[in-house]
C-alpha positions, 0 to 999 in steps of 0.5 A: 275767711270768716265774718269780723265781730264785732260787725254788721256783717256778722249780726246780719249773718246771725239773722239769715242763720235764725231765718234759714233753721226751722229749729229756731221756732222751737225756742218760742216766740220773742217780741223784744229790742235790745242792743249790744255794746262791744268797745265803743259800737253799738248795735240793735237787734229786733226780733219778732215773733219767732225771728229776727226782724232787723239788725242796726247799723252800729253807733257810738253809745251815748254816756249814762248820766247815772 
């Protein structure tokens, strides 16, 4: 049975694939935050350096007032 995305679960996965592939260095190193919106989830992604540091708990995202 395979991981559900959009999940927890799944980015959780995708950080301990990063962290387990020495090949992934190769890509270079990143320092950044961001999030991923599917539907009405929200999830935050940290990477640092040359992997990913943490995974965010998914929330509603707030309406832009643009």
């Amino acid at each position: 049975m395979g991981i559900r995305f959009p999940s927890l679960e799944f980015f959780q996965a995708l950080q301990q694939k990063i962290k387990d592939d020495p090949e992934f260095e190769k890509l270079g190193v990143c320092d950044t935050t961001f999030g991923v919106r599917v539907g009405d989830a929200l999830f935050s992604l940290h990477f640092e350096v040359y992997g990913s540091s943490s995974t965010g708990a998914p929330t509603r995202p707030t309406r832009s007032t643009r």
